[in-house]
C-alpha positions, 0 to 999 in steps of 0.5 A: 842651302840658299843665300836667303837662308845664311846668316849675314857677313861683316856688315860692312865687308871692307871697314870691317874687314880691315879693322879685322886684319889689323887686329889679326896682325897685333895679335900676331906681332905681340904674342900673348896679348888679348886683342878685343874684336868688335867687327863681329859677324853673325856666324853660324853656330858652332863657329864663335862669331870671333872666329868668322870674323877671321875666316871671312877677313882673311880666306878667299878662293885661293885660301882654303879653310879645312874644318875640324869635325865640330866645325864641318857643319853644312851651315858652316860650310855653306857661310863660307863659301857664300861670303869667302868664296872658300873651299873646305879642304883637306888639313894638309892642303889648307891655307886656314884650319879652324878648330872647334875641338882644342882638346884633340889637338896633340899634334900640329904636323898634319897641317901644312907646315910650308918649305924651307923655299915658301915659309908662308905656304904654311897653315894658319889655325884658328882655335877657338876656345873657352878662353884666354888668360895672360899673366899666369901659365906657360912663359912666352918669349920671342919677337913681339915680347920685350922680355917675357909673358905668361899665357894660359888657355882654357881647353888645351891638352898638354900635348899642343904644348909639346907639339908646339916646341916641335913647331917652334923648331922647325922655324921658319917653317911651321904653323901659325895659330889664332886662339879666338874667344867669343870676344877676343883674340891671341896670337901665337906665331911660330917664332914664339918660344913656349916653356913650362 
C-alpha cells in the first residue's frame, strides 16, 4: 500500500504522544476510571481512533501488536507499520494485542503472560468496545482503588470475567488490558481484583 494512501498519525507525534502515554498510565494506576483522549489519529476503520492512539503512542519495532481477525485488515497493518515501525505478530509473541471482537474473548492464556524473572514481558490488550460504564457492574478493588469501584463494559462475555480471576492469579504475572471506546479509556491492570 503506498504511504501516500495512509491515513494520517498523531499530528504531532511527541506532544501527543506524550499526552497519550499520560493517559494510558492514569487508566492504569486508577482501574476503573474513564480517561477521555483527545490526541485522536484518523486511524483506519475498523480501529477506533482511541485505539490507534494507543498503538502508535506505545508500540514500535521492538513491540509487536497482534491483530484479532476484525482488526487484521491490510489497511491496519499497513498504518502501523508505516507510522510505528510495528509487526504484526502471533498473540503469544505480542508485546500489544488489539481486539476488535470483545464478544470472543473467553480466555486470556494464549497471550503472553510473562515470567516469574520478567513480569512486564507480558502482553498488554487493548480492547476495543462499545462502551464503558462505572458506578454500576462488577466490584473493583486493589492498587489505584481507595475502597472499591464498579465497572460494566458493553460487548464483553461472562467468561472474560472469569478468565480474568485467573489472570488476577497468577500475579505478578498476566495480561494487562485497555478498554477503548471511541472516545475514552479504562484500564484494568492484572493487580485488580474483580468479583460479581
Amino acid at each position: 500500500m503506498p504511504a501516500s494512501s495512509l491515513a494520517p498519525g498523531l499530528a504531532d507525534p511527541v506532544l501527543d504522544s506524550q499526552a497519550v502515554f499520560r493517559a494510558v498510565l492514569d487508566a492504569l494506576s486508577r482501574p476503573g476510571t474513564l480517561v477521555p483522549l483527545t490526541a485522536l489519529p484518523p486511524a483506519p476503520a475498523p480501529l477506533y481512533t482511541t485505539t490507534g492512539a494507543v498503538v502508535l503512542s506505545l508500540a514500535d519495532l521492538d513491540a509487536p501488536v497482534f491483530l484479532d481477525p476484525p482488526l487484521a485488515t491490510q489497511a491496519v497493518a499497513a498504518w502501523l507499520r508505516f507510522h510505528a515501525g510495528c509487526a504484526v505478530a502471533p498473540r503469544e509473541a505480542a508485546a500489544f494485542a488489539l481486539i476488535g471482537a470483545p464478544q470472543a474473548l473467553i480466555s486470556l492464556d494464549d497471550f503472553a503472560l510473562g515470567t516469574s524473572e520478567f513480569p512486564d514481558r507480558s502482553t498488554t490488550l487493548v480492547v476495543q468496545v462499545p462502551a464503558v460504564q462505572t458506578g454500576e457492574g462488577r466490584t473493583l478493588t486493589g492498587p489505584g482503588i481507595k475502597t472499591t469501584t464498579r465497572l460494566s463494559v458493553d460487548g464483553l462475555p461472562d467468561a472474560f470475567w472469569t478468565a480474568w480471576r485467573d489472570n488476577h492469579a497468577l500475579f505478578p504475572q498476566g495480561v494487562d488490558v485497555i478498554f477503548a471506546t471511541p472516545t475514552c479509556l479504562c484500564g484494568l491492570p492484572r493487580t485488580t481484583r474483580v468479583e460479581d
